[in-house]
ROLOLO-86843 format. One record per atom (N, C-alpha, C): z, y, x; atom name. Coordinates in pm, whole numbers. Each point is the difference from the previous one (the first is absolute). Layout:
N
<node <Z Y X> "CA">
...
This chain:
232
<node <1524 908 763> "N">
<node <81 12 -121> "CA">
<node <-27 -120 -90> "C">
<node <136 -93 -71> "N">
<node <-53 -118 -52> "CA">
<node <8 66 -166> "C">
<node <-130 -55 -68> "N">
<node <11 11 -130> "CA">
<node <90 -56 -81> "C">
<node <72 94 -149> "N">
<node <44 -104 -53> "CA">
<node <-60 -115 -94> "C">
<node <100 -67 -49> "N">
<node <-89 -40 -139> "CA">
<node <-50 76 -103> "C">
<node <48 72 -33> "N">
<node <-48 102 -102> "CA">
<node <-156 38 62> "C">
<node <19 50 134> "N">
<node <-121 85 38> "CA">
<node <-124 -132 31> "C">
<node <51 -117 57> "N">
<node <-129 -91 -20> "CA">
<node <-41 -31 -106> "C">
<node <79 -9 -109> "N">
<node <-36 -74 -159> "CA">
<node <-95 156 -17> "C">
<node <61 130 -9> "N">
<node <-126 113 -12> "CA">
<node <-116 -25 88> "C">
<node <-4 -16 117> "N">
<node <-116 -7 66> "CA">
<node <-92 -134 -52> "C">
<node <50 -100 3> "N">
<node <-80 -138 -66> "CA">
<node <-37 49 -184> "C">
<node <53 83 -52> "N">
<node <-13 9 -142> "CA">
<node <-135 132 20> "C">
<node <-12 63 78> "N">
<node <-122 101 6> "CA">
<node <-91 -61 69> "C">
<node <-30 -90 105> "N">
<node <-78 -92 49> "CA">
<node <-77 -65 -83> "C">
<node <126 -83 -99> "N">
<node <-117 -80 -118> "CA">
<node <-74 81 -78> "C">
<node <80 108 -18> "N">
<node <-109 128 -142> "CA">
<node <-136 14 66> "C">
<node <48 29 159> "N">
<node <-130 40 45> "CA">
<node <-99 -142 -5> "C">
<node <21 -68 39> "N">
<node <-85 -161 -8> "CA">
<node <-68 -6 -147> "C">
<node <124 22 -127> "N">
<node <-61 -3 -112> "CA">
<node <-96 93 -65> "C">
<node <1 120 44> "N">
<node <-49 110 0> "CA">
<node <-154 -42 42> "C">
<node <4 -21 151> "N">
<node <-141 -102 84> "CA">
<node <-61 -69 -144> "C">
<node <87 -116 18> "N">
<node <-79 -104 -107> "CA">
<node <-59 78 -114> "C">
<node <94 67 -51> "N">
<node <-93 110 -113> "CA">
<node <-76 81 -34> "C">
<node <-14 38 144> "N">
<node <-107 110 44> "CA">
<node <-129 -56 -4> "C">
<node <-7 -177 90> "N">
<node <-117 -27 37> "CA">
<node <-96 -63 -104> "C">
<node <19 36 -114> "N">
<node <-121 -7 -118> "CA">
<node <-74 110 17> "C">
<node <32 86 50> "N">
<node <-93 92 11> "CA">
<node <-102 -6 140> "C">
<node <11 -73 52> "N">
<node <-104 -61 98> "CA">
<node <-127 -94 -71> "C">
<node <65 -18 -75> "N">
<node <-123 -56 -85> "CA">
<node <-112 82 -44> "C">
<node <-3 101 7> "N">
<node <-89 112 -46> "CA">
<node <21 -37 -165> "C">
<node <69 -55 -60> "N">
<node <-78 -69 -168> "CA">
<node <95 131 -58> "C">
<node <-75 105 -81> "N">
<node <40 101 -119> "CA">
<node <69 -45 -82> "C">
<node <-11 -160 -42> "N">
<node <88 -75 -82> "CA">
<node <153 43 55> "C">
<node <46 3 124> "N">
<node <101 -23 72> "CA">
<node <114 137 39> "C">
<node <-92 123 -40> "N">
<node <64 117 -26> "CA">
<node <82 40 -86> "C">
<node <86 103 -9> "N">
<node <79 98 -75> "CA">
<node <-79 36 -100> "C">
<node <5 -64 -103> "N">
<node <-93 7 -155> "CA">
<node <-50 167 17> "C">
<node <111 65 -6> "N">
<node <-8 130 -72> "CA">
<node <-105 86 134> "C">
<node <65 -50 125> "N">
<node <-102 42 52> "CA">
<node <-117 -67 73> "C">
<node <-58 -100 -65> "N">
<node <-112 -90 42> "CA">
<node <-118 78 60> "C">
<node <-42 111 -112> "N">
<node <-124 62 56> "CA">
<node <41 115 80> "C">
<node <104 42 86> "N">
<node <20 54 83> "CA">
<node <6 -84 141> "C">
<node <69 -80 -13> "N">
<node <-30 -86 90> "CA">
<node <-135 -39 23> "C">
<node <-45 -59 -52> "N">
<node <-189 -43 -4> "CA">
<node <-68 97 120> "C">
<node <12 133 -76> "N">
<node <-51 117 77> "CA">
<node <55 34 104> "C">
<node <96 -53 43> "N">
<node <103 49 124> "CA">
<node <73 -75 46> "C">
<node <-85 -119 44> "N">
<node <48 -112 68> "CA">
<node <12 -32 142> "C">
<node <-44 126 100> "N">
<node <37 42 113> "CA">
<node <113 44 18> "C">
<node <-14 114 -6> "N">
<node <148 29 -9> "CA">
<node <140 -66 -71> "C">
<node <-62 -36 -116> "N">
<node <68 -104 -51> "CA">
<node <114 -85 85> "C">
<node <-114 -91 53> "N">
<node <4 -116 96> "CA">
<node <110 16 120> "C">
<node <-71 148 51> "N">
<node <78 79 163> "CA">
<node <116 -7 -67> "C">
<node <77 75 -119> "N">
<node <105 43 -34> "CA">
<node <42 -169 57> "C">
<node <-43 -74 -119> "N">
<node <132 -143 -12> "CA">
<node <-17 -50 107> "C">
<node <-125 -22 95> "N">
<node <34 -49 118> "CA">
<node <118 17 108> "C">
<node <-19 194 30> "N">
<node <68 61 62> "CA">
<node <171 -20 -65> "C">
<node <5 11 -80> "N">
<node <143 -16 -30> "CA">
<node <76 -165 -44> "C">
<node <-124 -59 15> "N">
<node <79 -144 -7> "CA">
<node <52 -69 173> "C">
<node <-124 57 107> "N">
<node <17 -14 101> "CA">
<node <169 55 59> "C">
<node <41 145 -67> "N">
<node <82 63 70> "CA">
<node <100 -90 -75> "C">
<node <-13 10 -180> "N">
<node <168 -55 -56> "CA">
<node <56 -164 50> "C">
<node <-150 -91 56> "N">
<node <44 -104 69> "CA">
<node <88 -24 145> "C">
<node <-99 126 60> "N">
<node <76 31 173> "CA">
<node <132 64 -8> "C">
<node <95 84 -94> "N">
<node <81 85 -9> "CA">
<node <131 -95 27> "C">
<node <-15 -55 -54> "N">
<node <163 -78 -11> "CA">
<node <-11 -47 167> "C">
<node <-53 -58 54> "N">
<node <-30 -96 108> "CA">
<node <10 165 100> "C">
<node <-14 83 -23> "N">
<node <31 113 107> "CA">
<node <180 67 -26> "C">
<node <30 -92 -75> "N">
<node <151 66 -1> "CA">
<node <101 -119 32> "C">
<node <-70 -74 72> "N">
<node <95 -125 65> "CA">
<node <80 34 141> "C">
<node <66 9 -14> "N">
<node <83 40 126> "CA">
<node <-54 -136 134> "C">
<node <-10 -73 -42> "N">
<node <-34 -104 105> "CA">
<node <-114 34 50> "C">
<node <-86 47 -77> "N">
<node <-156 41 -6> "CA">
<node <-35 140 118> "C">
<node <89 41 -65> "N">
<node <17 163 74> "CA">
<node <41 -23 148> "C">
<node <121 -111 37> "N">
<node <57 -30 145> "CA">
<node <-78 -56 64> "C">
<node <-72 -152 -24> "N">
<node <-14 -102 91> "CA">
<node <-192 -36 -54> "C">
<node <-18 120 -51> "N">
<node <-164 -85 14> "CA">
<node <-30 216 -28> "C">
<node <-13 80 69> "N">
<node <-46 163 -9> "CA">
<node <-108 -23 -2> "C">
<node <-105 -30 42> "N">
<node <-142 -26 39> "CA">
<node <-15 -50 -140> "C">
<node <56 -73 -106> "N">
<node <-61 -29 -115> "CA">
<node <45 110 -103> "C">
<node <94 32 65> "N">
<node <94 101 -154> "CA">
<node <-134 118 42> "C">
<node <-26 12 120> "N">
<node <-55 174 -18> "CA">
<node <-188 -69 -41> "C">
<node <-14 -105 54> "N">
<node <-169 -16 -54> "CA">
<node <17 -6 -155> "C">
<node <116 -71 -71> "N">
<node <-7 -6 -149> "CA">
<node <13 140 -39> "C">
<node <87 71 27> "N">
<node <36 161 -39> "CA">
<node <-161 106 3> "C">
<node <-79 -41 86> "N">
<node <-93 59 15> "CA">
<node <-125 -30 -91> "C">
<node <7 -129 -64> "N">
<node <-65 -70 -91> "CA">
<node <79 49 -129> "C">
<node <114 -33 -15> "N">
<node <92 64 -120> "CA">
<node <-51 146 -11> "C">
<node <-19 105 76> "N">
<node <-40 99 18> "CA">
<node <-118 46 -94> "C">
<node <-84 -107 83> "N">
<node <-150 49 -41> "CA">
<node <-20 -54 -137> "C">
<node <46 -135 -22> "N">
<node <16 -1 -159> "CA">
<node <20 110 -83> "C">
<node <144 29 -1> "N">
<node <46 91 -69> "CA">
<node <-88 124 -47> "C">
<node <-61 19 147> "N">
<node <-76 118 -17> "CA">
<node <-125 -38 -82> "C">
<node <-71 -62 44> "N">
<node <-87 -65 -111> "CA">
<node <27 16 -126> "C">
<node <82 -94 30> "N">
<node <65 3 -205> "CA">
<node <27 95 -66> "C">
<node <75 93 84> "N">
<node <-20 146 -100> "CA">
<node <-45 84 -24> "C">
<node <-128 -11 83> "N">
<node <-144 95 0> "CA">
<node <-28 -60 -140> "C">
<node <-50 -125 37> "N">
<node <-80 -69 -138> "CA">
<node <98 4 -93> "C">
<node <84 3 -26> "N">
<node <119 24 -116> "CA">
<node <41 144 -31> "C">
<node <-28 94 94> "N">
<node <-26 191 -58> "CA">
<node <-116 -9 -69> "C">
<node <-114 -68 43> "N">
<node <-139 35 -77> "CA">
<node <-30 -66 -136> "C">
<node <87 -119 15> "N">
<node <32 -59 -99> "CA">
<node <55 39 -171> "C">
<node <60 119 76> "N">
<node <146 -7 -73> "CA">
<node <-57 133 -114> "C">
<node <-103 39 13> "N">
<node <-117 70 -116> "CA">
<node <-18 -16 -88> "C">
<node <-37 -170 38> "N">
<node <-64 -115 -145> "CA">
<node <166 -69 -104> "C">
<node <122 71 63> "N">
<node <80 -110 -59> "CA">
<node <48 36 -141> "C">
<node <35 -118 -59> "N">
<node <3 -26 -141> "CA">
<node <43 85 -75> "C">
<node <50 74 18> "N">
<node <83 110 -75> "CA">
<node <5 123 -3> "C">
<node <-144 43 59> "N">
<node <-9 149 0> "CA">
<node <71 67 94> "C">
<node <16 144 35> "N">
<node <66 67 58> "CA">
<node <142 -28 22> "C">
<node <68 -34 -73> "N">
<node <148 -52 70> "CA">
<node <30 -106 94> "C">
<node <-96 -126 -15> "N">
<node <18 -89 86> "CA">
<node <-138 19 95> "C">
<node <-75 84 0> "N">
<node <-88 30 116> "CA">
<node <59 86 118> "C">
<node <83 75 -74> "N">
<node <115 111 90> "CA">
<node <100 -108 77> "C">
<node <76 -109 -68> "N">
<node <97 -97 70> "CA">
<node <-98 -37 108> "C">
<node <-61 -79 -84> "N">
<node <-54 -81 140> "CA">
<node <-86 80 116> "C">
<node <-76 95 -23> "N">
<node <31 96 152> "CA">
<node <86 30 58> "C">
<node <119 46 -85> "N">
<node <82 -4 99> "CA">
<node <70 -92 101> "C">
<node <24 -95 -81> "N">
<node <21 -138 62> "CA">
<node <-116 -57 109> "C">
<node <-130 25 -25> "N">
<node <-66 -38 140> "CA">
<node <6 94 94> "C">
<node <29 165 -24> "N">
<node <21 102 83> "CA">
<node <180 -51 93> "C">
<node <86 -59 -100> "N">
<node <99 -37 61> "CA">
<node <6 -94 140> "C">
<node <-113 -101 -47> "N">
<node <19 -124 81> "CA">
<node <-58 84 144> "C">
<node <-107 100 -9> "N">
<node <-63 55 117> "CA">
<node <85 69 64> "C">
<node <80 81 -59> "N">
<node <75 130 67> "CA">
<node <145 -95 90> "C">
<node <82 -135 -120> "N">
<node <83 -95 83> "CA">
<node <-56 -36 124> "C">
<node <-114 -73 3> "N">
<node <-36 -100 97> "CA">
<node <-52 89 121> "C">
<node <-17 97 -23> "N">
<node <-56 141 109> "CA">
<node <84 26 41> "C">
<node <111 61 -46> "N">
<node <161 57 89> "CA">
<node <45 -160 82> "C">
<node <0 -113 -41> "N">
<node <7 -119 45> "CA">
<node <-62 -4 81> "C">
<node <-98 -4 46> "N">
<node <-61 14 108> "CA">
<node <-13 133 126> "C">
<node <37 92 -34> "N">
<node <23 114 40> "CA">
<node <171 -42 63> "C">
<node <52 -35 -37> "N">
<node <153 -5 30> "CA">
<node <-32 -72 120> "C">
<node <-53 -126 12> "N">
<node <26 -141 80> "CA">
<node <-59 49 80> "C">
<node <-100 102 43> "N">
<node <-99 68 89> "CA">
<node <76 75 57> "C">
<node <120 95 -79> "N">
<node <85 101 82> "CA">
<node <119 -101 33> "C">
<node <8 -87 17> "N">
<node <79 -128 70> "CA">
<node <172 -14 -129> "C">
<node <-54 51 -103> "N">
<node <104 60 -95> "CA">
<node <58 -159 -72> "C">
<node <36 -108 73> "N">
<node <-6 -158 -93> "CA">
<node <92 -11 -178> "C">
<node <90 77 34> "N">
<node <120 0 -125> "CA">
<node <-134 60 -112> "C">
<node <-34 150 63> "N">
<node <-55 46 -126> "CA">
<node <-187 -67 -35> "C">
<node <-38 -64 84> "N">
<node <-131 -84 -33> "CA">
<node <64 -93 -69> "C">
<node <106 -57 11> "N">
<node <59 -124 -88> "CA">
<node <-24 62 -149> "C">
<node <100 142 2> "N">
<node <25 46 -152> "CA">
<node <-111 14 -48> "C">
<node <-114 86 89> "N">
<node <-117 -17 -64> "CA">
<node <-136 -67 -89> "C">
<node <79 -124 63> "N">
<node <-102 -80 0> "CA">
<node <56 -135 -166> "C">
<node <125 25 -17> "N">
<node <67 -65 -98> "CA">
<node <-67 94 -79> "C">
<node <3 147 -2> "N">
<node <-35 70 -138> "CA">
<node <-140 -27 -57> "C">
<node <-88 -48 141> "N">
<node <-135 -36 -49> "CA">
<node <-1 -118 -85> "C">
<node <88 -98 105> "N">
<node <-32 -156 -127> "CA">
<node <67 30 -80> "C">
<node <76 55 -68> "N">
<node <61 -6 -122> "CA">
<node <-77 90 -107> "C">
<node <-58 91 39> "N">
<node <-170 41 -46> "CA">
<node <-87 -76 2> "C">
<node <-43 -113 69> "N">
<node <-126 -70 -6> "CA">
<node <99 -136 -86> "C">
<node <103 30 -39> "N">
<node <61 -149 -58> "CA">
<node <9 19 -181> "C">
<node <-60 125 41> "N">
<node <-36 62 -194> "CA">
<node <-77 -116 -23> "C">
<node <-144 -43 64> "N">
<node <-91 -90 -62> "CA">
<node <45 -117 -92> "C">
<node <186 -43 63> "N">
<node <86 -155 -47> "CA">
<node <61 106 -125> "C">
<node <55 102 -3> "N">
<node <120 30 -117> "CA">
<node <-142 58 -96> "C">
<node <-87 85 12> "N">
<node <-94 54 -89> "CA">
<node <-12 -158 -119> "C">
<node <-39 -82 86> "N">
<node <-22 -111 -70> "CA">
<node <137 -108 -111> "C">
<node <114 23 68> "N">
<node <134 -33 -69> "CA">
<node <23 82 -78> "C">
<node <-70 137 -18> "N">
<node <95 91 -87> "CA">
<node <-119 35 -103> "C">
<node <-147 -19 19> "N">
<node <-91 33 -88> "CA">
<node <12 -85 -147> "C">
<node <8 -88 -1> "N">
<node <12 -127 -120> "CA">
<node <135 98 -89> "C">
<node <74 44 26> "N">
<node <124 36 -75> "CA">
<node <3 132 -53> "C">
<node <-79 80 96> "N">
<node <-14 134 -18> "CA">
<node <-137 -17 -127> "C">
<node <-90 -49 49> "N">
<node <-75 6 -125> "CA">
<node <11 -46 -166> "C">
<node <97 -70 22> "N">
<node <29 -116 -128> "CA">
<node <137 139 -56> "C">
<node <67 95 91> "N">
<node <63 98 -59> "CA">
<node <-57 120 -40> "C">
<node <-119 44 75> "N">
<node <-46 114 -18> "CA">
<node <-162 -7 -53> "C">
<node <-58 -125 41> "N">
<node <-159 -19 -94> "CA">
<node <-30 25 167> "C">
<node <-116 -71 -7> "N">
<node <-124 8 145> "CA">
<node <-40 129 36> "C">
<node <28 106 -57> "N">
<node <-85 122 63> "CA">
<node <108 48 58> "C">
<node <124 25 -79> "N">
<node <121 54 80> "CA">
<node <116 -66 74> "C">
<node <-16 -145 -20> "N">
<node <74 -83 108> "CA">
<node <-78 16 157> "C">
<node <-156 -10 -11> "N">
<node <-63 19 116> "CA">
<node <23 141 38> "C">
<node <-1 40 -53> "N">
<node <33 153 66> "CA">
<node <152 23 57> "C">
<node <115 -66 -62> "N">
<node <113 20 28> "CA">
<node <-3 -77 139> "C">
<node <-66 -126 22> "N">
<node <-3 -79 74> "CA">
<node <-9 26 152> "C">
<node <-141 91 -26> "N">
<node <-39 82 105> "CA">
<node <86 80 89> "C">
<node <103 33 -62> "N">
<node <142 103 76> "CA">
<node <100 -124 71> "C">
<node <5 -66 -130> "N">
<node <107 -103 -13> "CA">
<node <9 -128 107> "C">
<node <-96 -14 29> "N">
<node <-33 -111 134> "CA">
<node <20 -13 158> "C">
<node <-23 210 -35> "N">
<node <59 18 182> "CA">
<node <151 56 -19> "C">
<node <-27 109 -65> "N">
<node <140 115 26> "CA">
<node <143 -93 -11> "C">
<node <50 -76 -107> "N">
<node <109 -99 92> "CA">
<node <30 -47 126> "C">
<node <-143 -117 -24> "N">
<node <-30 -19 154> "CA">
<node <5 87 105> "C">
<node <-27 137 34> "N">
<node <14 108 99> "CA">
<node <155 46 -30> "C">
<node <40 -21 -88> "N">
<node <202 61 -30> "CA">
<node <21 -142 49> "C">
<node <-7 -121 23> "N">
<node <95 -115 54> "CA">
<node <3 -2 146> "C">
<node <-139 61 57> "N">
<node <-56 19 105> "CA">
<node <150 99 105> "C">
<node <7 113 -97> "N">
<node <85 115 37> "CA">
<node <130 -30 21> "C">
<node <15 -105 -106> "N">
<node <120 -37 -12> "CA">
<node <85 -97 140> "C">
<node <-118 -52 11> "N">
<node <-24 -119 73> "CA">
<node <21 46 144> "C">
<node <-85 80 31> "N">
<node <8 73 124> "CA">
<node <141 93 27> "C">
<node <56 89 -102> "N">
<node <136 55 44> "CA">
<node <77 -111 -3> "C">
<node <35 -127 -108> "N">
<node <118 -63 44> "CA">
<node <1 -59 154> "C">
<node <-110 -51 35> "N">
<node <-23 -22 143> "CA">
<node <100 79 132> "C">
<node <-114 174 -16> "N">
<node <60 54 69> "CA">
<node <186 40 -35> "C">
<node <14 -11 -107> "N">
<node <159 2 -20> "CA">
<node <70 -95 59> "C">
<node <-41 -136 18> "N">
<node <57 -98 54> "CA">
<node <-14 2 143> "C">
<node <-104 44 44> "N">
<node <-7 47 153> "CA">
<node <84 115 33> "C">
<node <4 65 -86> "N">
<node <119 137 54> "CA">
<node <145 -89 7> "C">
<node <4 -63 -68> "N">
<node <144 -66 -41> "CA">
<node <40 -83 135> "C">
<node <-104 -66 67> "N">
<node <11 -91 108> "CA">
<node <-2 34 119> "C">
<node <-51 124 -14> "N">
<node <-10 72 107> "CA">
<node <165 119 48> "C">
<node <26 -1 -126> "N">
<node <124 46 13> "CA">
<node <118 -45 60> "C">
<node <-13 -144 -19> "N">
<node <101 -101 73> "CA">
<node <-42 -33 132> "C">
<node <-106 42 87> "N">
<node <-68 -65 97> "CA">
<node <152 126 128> "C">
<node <-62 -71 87> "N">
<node <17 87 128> "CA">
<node <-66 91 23> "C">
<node <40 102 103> "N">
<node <-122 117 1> "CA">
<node <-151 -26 82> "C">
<node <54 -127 119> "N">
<node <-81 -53 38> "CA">
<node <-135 -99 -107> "C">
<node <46 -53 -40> "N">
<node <-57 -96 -121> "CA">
<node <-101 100 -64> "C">
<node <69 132 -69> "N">
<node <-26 73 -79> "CA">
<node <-169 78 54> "C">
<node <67 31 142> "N">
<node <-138 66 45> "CA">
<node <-129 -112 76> "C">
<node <54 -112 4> "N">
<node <-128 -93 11> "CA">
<node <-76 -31 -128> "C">
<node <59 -2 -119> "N">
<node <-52 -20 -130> "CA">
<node <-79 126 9> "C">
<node <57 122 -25> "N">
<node <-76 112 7> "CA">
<node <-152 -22 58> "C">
<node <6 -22 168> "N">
<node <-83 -15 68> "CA">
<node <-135 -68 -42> "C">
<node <55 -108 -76> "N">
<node <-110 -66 -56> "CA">
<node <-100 39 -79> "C">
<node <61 147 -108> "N">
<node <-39 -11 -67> "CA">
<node <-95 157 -46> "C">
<node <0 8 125> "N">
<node <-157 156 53> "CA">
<node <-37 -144 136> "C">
<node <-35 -120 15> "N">
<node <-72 -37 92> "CA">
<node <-147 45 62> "C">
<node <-20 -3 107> "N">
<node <-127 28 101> "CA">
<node <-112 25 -85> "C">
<node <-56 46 -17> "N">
<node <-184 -10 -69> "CA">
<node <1 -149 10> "C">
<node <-75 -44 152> "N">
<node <-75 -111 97> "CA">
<node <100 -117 -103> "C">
<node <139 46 -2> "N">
<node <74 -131 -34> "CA">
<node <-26 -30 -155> "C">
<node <28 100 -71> "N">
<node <-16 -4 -142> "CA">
<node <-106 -37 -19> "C">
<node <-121 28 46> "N">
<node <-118 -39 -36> "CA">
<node <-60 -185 -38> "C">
<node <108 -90 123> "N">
<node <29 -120 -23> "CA">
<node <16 -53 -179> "C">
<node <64 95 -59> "N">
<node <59 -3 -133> "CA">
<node <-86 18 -82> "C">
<node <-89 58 5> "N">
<node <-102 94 -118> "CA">
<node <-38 -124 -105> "C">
């Protein structure tokens, strides 16, 4: 399937967030307290393991994500799409262990300690049916699955675009808290969105096909265990 322009200018425009995201993250490799989230400096200090796992794990996955939804990627190199997917994987999972345990200490008390569990409970429960699908040789629905995860682990880029505005409207205790909701739950509705217009456009194409045509597409798309597994 060839991309359009629209859909490469999206894919190259979430690529760089994630790159910039990287670059912004990696002050915190420095170990320096100077280099933290003011408000929560001495949480961090004390909880710089987990800390660490969280941003590692999820910088690893939001870098690998885009690069697993390349159609070229997926055809003519499988052996890399499924070793990255499996690395994308274990990131993720990482990241949202250390980002549930995390999500205790965060800035805003009980409202944004509640978001952001849920949001690392999200990224686990996506990337699990994602993997569960591609295992039952299920490729269409490991695809859907696996979009709902990065667009959950792509909270880390909008949390950060939307915090500066939300706070300067609502003051630091309740912009961070709004934030906390506000970073995934779009992101998981574009996700939804994203995924039915798809399958609408596949019903649509499929409608015009032959009956022959029709049931080889089908075929594809409950493939073999042994075969799907190529994909993971």
């Amino acid at each position: 399937m060839m991309w359009s322009a629209r859909t490469k200018i999206g894919w190259s425009l979430v690529l760089a967030g994630a790159v910039l995201m990287a670059l912004f993250a990696a002050r915190y490799y420095t170990f320096d307290p100077a280099n933290y989230f003011e408000r929560q400096r001495a949480v961090y200090e004390n909880q710089t393991l987990p800390l660490m796992l969280h941003i590692s794990g999820m910088l690893f996955a939001l870098l690998a994500g885009p690069f697993q939804f390349r159609p070229g990627l997926r055809r003519r190199h499988r052996a890399v799409h499924r070793a990255l997917g499996k690395a994308y994987v274990a990131g993720a999972i990482v990241g949202a262990v250390g980002g549930l345990y995390m999500a205790q200490f965060s800035a805003s008390g009980p409202p944004s300690d509640l978001g952001f569990a849920l949001l690392a409970i999200g990224v686990l429960v996506t990337t699990t049916f994602g993997v569960v699908r591609i295992r039952q040789g299920m490729v269409q629905s490991h695809g859907e699955w696996m979009i709902r995860s990065y667009a959950l682990i792509f909270a880390a880029i909008t949390l950060r675009l939307y915090l500066p505005f939300l706070e300067k409207a609502f003051g630091e205790h309740d912009g961070y808290a709004i934030v906390a909701w506000a970073c995934w739950l779009p992101n998981l509705a574009f996700a939804e969105w994203l995924i039915r217009s798809r399958q609408a456009a596949k019903s649509v194409r499929s409608g015009s096909r032959s009956p022959r045509s029709t049931a080889r597409s089908t075929s594809t798309q409950h493939m073999p265990r042994d075969s799907a597994r190529t994909l993971a």
